[in-house]
C-alpha positions as CSV (number, residue, x, y, z in Angstrom):
1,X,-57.5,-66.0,-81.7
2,X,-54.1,-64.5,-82.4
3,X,-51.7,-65.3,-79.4
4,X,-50.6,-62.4,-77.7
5,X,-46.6,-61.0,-76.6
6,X,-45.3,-61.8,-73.9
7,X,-41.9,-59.9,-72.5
8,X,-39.3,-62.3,-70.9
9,X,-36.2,-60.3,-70.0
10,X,-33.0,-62.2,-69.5
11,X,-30.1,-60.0,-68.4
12,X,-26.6,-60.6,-69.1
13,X,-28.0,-63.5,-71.5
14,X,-25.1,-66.0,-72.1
15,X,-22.9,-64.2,-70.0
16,X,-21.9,-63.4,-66.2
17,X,-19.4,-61.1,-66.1
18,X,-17.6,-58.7,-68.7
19,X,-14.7,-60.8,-69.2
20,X,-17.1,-63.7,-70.4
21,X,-18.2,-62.1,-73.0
22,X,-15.1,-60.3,-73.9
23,X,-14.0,-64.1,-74.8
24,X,-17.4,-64.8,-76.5
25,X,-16.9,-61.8,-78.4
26,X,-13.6,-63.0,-79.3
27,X,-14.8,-66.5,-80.6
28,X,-17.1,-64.6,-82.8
29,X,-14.9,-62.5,-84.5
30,X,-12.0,-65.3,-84.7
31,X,-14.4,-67.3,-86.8
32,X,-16.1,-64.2,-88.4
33,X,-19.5,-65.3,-87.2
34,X,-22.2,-62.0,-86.4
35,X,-23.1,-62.4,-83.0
36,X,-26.7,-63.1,-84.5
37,X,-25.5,-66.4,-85.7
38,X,-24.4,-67.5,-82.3
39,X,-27.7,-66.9,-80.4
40,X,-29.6,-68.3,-83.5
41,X,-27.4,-71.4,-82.9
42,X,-27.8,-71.9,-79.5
43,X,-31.5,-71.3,-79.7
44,X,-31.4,-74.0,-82.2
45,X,-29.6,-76.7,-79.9
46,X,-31.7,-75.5,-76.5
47,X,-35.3,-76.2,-78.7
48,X,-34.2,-79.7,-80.0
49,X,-32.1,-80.8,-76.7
50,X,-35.8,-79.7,-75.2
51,X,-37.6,-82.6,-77.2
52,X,-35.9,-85.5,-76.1
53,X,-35.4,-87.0,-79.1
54,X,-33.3,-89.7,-80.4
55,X,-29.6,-88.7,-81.8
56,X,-30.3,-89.6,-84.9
57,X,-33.9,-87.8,-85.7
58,X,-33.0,-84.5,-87.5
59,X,-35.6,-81.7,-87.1
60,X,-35.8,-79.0,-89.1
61,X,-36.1,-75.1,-87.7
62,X,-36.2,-72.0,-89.3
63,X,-34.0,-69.0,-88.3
64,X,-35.5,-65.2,-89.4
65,X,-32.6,-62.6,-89.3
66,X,-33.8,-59.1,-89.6
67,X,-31.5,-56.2,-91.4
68,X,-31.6,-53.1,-90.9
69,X,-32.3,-50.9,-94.0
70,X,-32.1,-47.3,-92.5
71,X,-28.3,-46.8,-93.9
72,X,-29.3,-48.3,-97.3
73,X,-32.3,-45.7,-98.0
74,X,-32.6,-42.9,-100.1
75,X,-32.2,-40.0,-98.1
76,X,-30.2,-42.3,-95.4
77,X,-31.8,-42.3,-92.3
78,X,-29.8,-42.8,-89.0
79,X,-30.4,-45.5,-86.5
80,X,-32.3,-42.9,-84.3
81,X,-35.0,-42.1,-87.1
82,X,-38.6,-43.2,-85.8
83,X,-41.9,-42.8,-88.1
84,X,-43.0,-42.7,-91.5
85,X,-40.6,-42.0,-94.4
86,X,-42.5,-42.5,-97.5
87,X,-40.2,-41.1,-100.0
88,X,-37.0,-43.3,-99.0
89,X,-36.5,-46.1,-100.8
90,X,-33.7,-49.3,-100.9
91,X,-30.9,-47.4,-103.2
92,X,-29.4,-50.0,-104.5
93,X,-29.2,-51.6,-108.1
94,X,-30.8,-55.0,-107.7
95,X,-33.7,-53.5,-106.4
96,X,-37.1,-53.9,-109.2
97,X,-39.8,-51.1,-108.8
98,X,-42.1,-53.9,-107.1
99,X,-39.4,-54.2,-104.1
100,X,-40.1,-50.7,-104.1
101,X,-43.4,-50.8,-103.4
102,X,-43.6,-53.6,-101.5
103,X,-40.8,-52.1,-99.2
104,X,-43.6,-48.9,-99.3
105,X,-46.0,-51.3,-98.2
106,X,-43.6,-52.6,-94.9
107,X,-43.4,-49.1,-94.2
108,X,-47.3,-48.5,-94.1
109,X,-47.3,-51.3,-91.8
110,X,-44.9,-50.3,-89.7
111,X,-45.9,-46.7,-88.4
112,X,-43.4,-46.8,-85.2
113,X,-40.6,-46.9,-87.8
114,X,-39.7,-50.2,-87.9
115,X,-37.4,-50.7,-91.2
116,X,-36.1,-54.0,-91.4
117,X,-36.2,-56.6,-94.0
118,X,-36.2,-59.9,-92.9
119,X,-34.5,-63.2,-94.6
120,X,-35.3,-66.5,-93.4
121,X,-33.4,-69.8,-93.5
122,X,-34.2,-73.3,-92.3
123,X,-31.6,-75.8,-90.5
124,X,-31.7,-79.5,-90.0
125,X,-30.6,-80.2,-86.7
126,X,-29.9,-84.0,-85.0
127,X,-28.7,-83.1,-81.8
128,X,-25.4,-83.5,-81.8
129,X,-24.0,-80.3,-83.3
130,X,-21.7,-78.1,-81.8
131,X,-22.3,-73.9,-80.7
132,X,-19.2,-72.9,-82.8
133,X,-20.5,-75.4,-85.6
134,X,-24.4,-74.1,-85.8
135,X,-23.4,-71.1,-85.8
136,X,-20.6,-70.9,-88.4
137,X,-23.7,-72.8,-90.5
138,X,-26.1,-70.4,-89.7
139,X,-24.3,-66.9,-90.2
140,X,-23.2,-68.8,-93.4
141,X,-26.4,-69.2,-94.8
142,X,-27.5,-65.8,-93.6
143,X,-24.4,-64.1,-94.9
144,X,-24.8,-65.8,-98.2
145,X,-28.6,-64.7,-98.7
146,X,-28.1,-61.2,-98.0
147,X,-25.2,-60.9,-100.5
148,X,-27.7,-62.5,-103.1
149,X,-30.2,-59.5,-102.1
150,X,-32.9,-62.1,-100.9
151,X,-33.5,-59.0,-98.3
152,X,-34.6,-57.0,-101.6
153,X,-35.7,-60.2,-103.9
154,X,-38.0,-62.2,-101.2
155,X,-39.4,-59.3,-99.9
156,X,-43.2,-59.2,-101.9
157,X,-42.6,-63.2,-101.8
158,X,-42.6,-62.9,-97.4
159,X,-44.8,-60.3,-97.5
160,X,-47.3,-62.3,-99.5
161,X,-46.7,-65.6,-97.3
162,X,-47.6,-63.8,-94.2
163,X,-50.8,-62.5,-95.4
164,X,-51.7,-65.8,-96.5
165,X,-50.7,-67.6,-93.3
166,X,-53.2,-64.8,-91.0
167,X,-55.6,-65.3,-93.3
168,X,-54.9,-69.3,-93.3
169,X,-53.6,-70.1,-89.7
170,X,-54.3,-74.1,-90.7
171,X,-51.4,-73.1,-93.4
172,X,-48.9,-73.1,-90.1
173,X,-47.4,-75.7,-88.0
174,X,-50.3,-76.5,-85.4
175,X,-52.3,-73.6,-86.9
176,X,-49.9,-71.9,-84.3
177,X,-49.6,-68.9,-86.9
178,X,-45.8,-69.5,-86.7
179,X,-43.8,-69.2,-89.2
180,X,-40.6,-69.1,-87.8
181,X,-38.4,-70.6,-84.6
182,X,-36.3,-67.8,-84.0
183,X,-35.8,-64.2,-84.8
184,X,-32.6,-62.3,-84.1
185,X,-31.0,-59.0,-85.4
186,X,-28.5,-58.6,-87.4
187,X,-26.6,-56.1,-85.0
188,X,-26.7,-55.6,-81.8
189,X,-27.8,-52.4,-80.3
190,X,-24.8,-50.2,-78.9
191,X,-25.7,-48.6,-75.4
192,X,-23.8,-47.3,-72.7
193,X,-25.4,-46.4,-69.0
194,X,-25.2,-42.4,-68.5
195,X,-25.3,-40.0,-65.6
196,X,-28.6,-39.0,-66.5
197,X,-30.0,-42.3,-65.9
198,X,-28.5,-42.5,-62.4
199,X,-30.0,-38.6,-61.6
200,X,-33.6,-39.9,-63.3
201,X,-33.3,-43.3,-60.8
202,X,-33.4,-45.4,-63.5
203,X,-31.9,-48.7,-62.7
204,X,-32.6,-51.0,-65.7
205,X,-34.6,-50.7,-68.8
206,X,-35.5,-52.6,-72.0
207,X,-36.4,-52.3,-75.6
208,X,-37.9,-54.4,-78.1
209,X,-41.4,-54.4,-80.3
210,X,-43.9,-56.7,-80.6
211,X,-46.8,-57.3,-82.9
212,X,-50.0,-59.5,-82.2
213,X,-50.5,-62.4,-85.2
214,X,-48.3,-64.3,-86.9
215,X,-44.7,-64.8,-86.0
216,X,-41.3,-66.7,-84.6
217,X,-41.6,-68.5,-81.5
218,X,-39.1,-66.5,-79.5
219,X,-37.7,-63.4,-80.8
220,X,-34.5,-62.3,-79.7
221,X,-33.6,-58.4,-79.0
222,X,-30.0,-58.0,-77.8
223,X,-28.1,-55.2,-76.8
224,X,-24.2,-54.7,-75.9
225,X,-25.0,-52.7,-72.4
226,X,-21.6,-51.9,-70.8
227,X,-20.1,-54.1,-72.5
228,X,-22.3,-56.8,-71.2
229,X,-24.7,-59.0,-73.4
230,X,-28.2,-58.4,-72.6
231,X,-31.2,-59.7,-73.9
232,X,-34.6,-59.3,-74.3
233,X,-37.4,-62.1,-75.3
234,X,-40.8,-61.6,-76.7
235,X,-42.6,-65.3,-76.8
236,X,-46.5,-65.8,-77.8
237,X,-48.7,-66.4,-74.9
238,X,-50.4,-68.7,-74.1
239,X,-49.3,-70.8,-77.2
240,X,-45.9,-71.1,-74.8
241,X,-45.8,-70.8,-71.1
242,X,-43.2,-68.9,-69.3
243,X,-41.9,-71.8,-67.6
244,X,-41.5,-74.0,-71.3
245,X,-39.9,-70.1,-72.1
246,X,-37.6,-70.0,-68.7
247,X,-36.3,-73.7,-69.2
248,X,-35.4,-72.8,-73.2
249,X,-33.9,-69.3,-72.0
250,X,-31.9,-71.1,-69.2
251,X,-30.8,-73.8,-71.5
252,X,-29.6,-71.2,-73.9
253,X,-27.2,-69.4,-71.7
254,X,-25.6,-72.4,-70.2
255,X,-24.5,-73.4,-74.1
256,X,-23.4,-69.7,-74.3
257,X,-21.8,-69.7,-71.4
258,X,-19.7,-72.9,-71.7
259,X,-18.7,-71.8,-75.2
260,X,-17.5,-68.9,-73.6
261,X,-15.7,-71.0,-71.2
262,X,-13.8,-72.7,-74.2
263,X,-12.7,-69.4,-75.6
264,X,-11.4,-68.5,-72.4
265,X,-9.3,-72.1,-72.0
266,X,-8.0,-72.1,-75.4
267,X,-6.7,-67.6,-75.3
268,X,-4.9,-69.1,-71.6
């Protein structure tokens, strides 16, 4: 039986006021690390600190960034474009007409509108590393992938894998049908609170997708709200309970939250 989504919202995630994550923001773009890379990194350290394991056991997790391929279409579609679009396709040079149709194919399956590409990377990790560390490595290897085109290259190669691994669940870790830690964006989504959300009453409100199958562990939908990070977390249930999903969370924004604490010390 596939495991089914479960919504975990953490609010402000890594973060308690605006000034925090003005600083957090700051150590990101000092180091030119995407934001992505820092919550992939301290999702990494949370799971293995979680394990208990000796220093010196490495563990290997695997990271899946998704990219946005609305502005790289043909006609370009804007970030607010929902539903099918059958004659756009990936307008760039590198791109072999069986991308083309496999990129047809992810937009068949996705009838909401959902047009990302996806590249995944694996990390050892031992324990000891670092927030600013991890996630230098792990924007690296993202960065790097994407300006090889892996998003256009890998994409019949993932696309293939997946069907294999739902029609093969002993192919996965566990036969957990997942194929992936972690799953983060590549940007954030933009949103500021309005007037017309105070007239309508509405106090809070979150965004994210989910499908039922195969899939990362946690995946990770952040938003800049007023300047504030926010996030929301879509886990598989019952393969993990919300308390294994509240202790990871927790663990996650206290390594955000002191790296934003060293930001802050070394700007004073």
């Amino acid at each position: 039986m596939y495991p089914s989504s479960t919504l975990y919202s953490c609010r402000n995630l890594g973060t308690y006021t605006m000034v925090k994550f003005f600083f957090f923001g700051q150590g990101c773009m000092s180091r030119g690390i995407g934001l992505c890379g820092a919550l992939a990194a301290a999702g990494l350290i949370a799971a293995r600190s979680s394990k208990n394991l000796p220093d010196d056991q490495w563990e290997k997790y695997a990271v899946v960034t998704l990219i946005d391929c609305r502005p790289i279409l043909d006609p370009v579609l804007s970030s607010h474009d929902i539903g099918m679009a059958l004659s756009s396709f990936p307008d760039h040079p590198s791109v072999t007409f069986q991308q083309r149709l496999s990129y047809v194919t992810l937009l068949h399956l996705n009838d909401t509108g959902f047009y990302h590409s996806a590249i995944l990377n694996t990390h050892d990790i031992n324990g000891e590393e670092k927030l600013w560390d991890l996630a230098n490595r792990t924007y690296t290897s993202f960065s790097n992938a994407k300006n090889n085109n892996k998003h256009f290259s890998d994409m019949a190669d993932i696309n293939f894998l997946m069907c294999k691994a739902i029609d093969n669940p002993g192919l996965t870790p566990s036969s957990s049908l997942r194929t992936s830690f972690i799953s983060v964006f590549e940007d954030p989504v933009i949103d500021h609170s309005s007037e017309t959300h105070l007239e309508l009453g509405v106090r809070d409100y979150i965004g994210c997708a989910s499908v039922h199958g195969v899939g990362p562990s946690i995946a990770l939908f952040h938003t800049i709200r007023d300047g504030e990070l926010d996030c929301a977390c879509v886990y598989p249930s019952p393969l993990h309970s919300r308390e294994q999903m509240e202790e990871l969370v927790e663990n996650m924004k206290k390594i955000l939250v002191d790296a934003c604490s060293s930001v802050d010390r070394h700007a004073s």
